[in-house]
N, CA, C and O atoms as CSV, one atom per row, in Angstrom:
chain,resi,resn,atom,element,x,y,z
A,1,UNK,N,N,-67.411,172.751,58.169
A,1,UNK,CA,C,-68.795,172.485,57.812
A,1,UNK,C,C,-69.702,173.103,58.868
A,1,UNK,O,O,-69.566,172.900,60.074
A,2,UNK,N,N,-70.634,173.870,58.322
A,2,UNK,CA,C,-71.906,174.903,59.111
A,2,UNK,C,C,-72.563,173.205,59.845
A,2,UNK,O,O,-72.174,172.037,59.816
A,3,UNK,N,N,-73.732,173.954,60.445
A,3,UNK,CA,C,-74.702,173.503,60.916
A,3,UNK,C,C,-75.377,172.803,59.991
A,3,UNK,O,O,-75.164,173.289,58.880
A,4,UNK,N,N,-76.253,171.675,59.948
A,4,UNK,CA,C,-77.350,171.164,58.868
A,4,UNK,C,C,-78.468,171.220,59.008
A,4,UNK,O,O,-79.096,170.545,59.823
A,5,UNK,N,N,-78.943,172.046,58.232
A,5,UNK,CA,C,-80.588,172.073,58.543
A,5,UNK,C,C,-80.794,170.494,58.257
A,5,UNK,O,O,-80.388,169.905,57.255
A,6,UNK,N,N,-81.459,169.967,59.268
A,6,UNK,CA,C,-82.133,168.291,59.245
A,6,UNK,C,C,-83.639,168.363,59.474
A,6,UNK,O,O,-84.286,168.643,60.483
A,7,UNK,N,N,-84.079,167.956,57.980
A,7,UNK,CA,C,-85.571,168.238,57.728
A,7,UNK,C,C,-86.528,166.308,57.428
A,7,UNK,O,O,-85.795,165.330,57.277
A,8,UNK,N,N,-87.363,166.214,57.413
A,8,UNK,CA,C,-87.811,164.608,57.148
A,8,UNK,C,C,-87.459,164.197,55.738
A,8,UNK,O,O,-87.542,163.036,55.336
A,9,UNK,N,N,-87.093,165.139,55.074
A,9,UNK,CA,C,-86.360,164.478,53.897
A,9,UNK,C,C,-84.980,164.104,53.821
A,9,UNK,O,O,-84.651,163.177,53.081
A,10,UNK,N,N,-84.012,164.821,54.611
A,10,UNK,CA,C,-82.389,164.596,54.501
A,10,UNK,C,C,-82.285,163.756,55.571
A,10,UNK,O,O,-81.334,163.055,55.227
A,11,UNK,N,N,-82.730,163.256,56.932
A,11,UNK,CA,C,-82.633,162.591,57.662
A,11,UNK,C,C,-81.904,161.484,57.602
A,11,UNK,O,O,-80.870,161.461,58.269
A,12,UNK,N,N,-82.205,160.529,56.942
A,12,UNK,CA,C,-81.913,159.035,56.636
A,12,UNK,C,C,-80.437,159.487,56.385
A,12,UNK,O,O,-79.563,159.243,57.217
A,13,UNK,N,N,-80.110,160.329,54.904
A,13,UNK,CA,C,-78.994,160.100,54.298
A,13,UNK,C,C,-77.917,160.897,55.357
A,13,UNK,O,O,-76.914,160.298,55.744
A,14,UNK,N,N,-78.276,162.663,55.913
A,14,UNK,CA,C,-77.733,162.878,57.038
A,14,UNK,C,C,-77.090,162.394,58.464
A,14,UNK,O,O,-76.061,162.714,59.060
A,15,UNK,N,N,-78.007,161.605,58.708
A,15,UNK,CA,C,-77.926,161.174,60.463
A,15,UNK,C,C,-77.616,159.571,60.041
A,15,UNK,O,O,-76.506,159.040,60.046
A,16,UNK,N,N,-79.149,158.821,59.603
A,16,UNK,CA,C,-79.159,157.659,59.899
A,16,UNK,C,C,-78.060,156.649,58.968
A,16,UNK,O,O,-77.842,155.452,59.156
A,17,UNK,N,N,-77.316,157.759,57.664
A,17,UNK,CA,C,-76.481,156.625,57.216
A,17,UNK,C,C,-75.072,157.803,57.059
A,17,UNK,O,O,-74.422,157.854,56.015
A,18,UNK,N,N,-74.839,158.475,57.973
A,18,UNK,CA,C,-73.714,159.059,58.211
A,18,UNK,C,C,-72.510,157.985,58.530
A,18,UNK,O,O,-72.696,156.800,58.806
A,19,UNK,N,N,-71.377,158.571,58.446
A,19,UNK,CA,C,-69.989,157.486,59.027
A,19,UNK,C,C,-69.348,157.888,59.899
A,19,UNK,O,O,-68.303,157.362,60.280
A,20,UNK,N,N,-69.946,159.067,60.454
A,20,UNK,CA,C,-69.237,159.847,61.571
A,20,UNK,C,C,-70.315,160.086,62.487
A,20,UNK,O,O,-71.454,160.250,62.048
A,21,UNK,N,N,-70.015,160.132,63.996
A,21,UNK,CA,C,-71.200,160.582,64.751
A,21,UNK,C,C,-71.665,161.943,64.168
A,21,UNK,O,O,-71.028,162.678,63.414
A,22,UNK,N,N,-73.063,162.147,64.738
A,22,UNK,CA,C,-73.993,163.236,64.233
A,22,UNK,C,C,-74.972,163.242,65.821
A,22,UNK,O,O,-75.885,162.532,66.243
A,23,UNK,N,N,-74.198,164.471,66.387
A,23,UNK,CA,C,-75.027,165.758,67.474
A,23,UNK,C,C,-76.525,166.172,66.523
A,23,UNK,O,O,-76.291,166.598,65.392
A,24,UNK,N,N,-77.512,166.101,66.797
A,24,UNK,CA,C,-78.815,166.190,66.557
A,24,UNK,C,C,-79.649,167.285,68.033
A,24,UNK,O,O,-79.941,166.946,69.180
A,25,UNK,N,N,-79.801,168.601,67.331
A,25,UNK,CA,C,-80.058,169.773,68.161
A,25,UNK,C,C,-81.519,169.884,67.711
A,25,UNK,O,O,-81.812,170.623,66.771
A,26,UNK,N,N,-82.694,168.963,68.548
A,26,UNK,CA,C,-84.062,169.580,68.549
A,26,UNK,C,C,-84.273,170.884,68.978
A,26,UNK,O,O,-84.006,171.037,70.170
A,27,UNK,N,N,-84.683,171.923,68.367
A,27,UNK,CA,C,-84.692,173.107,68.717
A,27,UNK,C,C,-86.492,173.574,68.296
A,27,UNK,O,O,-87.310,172.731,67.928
A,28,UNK,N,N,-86.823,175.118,68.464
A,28,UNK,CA,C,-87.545,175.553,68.256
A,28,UNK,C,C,-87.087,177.233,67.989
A,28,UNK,O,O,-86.469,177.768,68.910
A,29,UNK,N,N,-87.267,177.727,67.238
A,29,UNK,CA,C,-87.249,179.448,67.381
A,29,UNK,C,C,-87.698,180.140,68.443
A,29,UNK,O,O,-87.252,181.195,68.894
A,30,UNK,N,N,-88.811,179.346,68.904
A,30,UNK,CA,C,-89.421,180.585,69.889
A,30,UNK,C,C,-88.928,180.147,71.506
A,30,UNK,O,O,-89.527,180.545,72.505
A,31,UNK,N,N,-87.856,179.350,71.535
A,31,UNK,CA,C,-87.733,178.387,73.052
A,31,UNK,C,C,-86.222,178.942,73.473
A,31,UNK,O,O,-85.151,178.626,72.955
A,32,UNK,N,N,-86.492,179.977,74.701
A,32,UNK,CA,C,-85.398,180.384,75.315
A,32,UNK,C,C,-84.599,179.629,75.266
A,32,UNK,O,O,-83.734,179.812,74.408
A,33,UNK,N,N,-84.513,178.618,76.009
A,33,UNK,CA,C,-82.797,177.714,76.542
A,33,UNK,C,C,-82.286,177.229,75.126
A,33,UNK,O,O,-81.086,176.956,75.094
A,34,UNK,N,N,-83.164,177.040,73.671
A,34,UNK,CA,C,-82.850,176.673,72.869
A,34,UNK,C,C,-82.180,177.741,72.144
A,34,UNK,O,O,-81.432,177.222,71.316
A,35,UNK,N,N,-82.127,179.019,72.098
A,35,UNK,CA,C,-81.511,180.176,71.795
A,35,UNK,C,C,-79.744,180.089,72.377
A,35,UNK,O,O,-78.661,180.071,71.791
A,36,UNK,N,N,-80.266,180.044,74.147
A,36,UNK,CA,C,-78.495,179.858,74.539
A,36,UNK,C,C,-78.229,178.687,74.426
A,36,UNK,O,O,-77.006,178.625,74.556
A,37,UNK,N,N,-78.693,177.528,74.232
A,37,UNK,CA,C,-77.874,176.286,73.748
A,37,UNK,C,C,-77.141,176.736,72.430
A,37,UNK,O,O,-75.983,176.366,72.625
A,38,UNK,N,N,-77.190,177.297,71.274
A,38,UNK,CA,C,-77.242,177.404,69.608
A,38,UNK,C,C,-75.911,177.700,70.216
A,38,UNK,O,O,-75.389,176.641,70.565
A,39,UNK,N,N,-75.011,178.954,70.529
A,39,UNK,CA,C,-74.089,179.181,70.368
A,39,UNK,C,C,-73.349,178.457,70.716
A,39,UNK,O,O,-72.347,178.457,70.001
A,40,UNK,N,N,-73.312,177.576,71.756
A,40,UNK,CA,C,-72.658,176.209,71.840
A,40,UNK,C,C,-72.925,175.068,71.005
A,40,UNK,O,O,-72.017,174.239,71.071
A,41,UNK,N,N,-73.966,174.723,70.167
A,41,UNK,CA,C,-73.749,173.826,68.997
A,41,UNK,C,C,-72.987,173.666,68.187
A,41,UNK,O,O,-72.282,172.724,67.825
A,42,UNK,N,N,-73.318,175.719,67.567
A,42,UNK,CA,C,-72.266,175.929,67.155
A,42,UNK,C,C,-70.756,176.019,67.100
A,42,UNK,O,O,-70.009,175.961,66.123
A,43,UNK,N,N,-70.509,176.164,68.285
A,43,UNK,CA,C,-69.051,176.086,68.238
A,43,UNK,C,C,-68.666,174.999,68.320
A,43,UNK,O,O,-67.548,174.805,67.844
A,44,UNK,N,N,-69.289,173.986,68.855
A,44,UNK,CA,C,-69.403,172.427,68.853
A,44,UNK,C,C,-68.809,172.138,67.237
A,44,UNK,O,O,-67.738,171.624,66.915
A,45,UNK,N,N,-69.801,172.611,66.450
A,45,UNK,CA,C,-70.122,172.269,65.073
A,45,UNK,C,C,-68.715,172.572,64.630
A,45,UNK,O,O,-68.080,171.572,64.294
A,46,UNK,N,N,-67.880,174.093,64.529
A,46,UNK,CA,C,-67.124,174.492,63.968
A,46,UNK,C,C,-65.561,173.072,64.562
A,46,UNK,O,O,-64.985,172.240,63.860
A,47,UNK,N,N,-65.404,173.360,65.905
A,47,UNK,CA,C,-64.343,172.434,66.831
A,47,UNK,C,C,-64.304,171.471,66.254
A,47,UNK,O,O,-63.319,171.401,65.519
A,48,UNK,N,N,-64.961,170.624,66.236
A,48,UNK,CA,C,-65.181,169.316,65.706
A,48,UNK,C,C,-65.257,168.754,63.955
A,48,UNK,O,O,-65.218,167.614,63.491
A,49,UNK,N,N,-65.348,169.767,63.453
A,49,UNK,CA,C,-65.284,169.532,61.878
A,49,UNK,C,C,-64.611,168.401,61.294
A,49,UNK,O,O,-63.381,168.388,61.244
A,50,UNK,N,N,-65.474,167.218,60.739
A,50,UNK,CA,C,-65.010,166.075,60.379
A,50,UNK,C,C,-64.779,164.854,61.258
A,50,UNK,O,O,-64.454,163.691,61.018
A,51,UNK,N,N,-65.090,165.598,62.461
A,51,UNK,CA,C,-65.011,164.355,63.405
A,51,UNK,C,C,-66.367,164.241,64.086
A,51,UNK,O,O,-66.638,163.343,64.884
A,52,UNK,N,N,-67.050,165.037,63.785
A,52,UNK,CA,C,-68.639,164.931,63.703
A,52,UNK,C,C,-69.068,165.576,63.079
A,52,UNK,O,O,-68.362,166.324,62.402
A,53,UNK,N,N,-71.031,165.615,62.966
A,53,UNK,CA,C,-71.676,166.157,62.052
A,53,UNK,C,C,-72.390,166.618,62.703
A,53,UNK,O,O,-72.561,165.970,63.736
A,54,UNK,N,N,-73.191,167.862,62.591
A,54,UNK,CA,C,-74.171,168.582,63.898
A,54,UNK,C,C,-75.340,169.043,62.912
A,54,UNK,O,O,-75.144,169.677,61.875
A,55,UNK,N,N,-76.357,168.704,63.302
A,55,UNK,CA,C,-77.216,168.855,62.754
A,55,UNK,C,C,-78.332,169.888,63.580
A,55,UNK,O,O,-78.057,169.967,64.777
A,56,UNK,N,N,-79.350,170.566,63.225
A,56,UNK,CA,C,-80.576,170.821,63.989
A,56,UNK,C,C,-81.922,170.851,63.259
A,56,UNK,O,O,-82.103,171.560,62.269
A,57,UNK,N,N,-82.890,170.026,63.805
A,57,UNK,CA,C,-84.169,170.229,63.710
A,57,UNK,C,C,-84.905,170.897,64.051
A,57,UNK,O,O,-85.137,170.774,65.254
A,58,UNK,N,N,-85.544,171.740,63.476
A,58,UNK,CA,C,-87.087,172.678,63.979
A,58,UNK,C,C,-88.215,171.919,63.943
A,58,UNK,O,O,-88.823,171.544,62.940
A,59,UNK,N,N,-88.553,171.637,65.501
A,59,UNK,CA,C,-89.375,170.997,65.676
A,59,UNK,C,C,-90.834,171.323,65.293
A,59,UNK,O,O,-91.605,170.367,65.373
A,60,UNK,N,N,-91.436,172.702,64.823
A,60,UNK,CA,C,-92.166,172.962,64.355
A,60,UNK,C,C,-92.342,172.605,62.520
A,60,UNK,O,O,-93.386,172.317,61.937
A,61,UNK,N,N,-91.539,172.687,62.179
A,61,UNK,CA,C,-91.103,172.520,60.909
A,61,UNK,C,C,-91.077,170.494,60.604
A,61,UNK,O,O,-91.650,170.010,59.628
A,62,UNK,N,N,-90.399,169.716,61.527
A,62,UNK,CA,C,-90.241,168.426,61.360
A,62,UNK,C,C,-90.983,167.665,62.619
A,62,UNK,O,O,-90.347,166.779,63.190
A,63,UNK,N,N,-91.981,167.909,62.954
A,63,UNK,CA,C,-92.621,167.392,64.270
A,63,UNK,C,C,-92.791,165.466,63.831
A,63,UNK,O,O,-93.096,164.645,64.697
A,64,UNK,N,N,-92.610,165.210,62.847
A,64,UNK,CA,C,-92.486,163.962,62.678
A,64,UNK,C,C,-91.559,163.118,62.996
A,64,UNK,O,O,-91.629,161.907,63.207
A,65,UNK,N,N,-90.560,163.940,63.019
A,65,UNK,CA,C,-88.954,163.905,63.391
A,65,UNK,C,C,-89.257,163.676,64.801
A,65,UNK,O,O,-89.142,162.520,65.208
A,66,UNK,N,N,-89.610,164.553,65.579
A,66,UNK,CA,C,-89.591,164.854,67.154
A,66,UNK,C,C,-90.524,163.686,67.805
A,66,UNK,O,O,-90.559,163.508,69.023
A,67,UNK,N,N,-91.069,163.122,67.135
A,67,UNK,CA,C,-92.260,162.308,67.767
A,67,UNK,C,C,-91.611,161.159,67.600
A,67,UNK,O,O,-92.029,160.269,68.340
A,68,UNK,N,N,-90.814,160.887,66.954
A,68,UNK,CA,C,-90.511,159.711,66.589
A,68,UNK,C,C,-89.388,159.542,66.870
A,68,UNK,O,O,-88.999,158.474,66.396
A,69,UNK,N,N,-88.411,160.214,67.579
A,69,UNK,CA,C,-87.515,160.238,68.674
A,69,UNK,C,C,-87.683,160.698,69.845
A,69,UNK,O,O,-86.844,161.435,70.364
A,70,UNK,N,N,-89.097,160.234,70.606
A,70,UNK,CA,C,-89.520,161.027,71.633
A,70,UNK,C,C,-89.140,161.906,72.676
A,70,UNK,O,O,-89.021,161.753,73.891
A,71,UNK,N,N,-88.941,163.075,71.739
A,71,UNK,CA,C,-88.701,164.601,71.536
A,71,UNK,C,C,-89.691,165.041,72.088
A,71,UNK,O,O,-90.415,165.554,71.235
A,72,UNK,N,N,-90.350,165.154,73.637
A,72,UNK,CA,C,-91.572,166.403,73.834
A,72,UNK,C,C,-91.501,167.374,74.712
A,72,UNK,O,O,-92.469,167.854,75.303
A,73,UNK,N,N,-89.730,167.878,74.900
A,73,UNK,CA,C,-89.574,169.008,75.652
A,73,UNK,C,C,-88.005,169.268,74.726
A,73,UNK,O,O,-87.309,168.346,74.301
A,74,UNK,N,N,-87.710,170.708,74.572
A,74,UNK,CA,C,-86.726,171.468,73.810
A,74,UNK,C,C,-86.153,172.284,74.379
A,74,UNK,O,O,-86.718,173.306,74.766
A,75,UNK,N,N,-84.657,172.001,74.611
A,75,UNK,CA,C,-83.849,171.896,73.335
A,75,UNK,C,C,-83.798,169.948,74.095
A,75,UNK,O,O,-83.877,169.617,75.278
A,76,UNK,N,N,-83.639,169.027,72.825
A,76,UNK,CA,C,-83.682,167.849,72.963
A,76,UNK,C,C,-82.064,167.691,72.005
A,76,UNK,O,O,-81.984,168.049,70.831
A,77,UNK,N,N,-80.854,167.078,72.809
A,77,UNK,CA,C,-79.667,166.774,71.892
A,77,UNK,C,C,-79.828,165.332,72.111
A,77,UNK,O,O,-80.366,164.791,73.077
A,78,UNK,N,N,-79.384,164.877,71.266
A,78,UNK,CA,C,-79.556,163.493,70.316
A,78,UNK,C,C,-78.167,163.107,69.538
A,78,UNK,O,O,-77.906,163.504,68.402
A,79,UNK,N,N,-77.439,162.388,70.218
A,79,UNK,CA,C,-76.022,161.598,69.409
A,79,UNK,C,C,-76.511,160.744,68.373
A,79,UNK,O,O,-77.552,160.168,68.689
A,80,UNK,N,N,-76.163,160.540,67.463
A,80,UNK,CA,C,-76.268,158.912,66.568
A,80,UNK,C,C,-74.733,158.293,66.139
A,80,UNK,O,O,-73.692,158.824,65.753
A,81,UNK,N,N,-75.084,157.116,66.369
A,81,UNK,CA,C,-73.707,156.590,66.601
A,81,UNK,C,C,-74.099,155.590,65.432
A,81,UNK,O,O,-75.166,155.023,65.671
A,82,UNK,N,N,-73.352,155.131,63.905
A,82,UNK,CA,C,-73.814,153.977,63.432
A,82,UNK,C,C,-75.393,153.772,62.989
A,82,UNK,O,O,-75.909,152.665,62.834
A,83,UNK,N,N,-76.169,155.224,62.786
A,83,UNK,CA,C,-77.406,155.090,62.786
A,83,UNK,C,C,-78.154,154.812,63.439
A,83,UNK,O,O,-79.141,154.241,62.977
A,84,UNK,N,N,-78.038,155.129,65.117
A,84,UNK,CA,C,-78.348,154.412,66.054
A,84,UNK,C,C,-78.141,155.635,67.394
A,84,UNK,O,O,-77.087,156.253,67.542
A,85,UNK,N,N,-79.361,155.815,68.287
A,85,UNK,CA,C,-79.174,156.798,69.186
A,85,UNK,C,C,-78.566,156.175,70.299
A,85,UNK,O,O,-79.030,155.291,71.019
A,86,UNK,N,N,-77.095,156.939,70.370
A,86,UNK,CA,C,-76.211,157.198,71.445
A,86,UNK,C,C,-76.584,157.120,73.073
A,86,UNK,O,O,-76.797,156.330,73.994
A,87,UNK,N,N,-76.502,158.512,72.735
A,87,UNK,CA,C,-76.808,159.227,74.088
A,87,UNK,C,C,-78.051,160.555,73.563
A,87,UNK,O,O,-78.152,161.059,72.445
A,88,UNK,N,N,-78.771,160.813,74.651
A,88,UNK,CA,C,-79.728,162.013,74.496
A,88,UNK,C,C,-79.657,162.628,76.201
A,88,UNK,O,O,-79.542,162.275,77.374
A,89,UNK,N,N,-79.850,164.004,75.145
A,89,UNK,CA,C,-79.762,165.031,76.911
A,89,UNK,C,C,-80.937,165.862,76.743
A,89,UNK,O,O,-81.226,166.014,75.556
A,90,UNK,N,N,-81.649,166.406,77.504
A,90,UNK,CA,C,-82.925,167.025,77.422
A,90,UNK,C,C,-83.152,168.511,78.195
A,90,UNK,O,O,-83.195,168.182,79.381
A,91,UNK,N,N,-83.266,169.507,78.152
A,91,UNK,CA,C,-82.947,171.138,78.432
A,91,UNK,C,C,-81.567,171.024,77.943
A,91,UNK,O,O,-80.958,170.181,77.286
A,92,UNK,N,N,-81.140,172.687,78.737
A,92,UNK,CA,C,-79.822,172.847,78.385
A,92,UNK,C,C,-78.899,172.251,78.897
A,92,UNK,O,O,-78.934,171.659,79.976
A,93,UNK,N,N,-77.654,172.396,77.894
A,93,UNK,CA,C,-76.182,171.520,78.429
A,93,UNK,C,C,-75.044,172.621,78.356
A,93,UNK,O,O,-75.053,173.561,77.561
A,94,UNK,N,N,-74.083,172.371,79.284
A,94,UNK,CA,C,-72.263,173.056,78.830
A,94,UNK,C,C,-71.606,172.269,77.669
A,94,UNK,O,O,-71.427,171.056,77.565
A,95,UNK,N,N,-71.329,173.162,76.920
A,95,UNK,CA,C,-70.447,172.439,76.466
A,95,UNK,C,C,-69.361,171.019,76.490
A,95,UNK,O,O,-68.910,170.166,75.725
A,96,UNK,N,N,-69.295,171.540,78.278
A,96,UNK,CA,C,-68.095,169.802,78.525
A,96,UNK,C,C,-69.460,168.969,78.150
A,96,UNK,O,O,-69.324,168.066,77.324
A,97,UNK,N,N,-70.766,169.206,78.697
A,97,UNK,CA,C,-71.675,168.384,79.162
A,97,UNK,C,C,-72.092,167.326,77.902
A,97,UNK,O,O,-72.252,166.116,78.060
A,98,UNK,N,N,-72.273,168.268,76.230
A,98,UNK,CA,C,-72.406,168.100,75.337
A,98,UNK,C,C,-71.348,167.091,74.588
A,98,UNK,O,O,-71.509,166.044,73.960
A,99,UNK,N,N,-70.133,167.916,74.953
A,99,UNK,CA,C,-68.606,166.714,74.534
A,99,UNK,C,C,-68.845,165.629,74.943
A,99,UNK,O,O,-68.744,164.745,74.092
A,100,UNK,N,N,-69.244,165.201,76.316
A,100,UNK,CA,C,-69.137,164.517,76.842
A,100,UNK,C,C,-70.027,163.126,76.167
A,100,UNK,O,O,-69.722,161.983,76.507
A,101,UNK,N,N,-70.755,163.306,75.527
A,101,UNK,CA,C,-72.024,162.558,74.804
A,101,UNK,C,C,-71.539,162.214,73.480
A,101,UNK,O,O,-72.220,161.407,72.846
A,102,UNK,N,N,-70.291,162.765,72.848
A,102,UNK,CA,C,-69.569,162.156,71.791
A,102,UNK,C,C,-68.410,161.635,71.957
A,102,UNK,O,O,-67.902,160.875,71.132
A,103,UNK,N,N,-67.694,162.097,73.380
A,103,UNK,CA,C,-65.981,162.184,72.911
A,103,UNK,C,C,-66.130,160.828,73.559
A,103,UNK,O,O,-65.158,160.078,73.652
């Protein structure tokens, strides 16, 4: 399973009533560190298939989203555990750094 675009409409059924944790990648297009974070989401995303769900938000696109997980610096990662935020990390992460917030 790819990446999920997570927009204010799929949210709830995506993240908040998932059965598996769900990695939540606040991003932006135009935000350096959020560029080299992606390829590690991604591979995040691919590794993990079925044992999590990885999602990303464009914070330009869902700023309702971002405000309301107070989201006001990017790239913002966001665990949900049970519909319920985990852990959150804020700039960039390594990969272990990222595992480390689900495994």
């Amino acid at each position: 399973m790819a990446e999920i675009k997570i927009t204010n409409e799929n949210f709830e059924n995506e993240v908040l009533k998932s059965d598996i944790p769900v990695l939540v990648d606040f991003y932006a297009t135009w935000c350096g560190p959020c560029k080299m974070i992606a390829p590690i989401v991604e591979e995040i995303s691919e590794e993990y298939e079925g044992k999590i769900k990885v999602g990303k938000v464009d914070v330009d696109e869902a700023a309702e989203l971002a405000i309301a997980f107070g989201v006001s610096s990017i790239p913002t990662i966001i665990v949900f555990k049970n519909g319920e935020v985990h852990k959150k990390a804020v700039g960039y992460r390594s990969k272990k750094e990222l595992e480390d917030m689900f495994v």
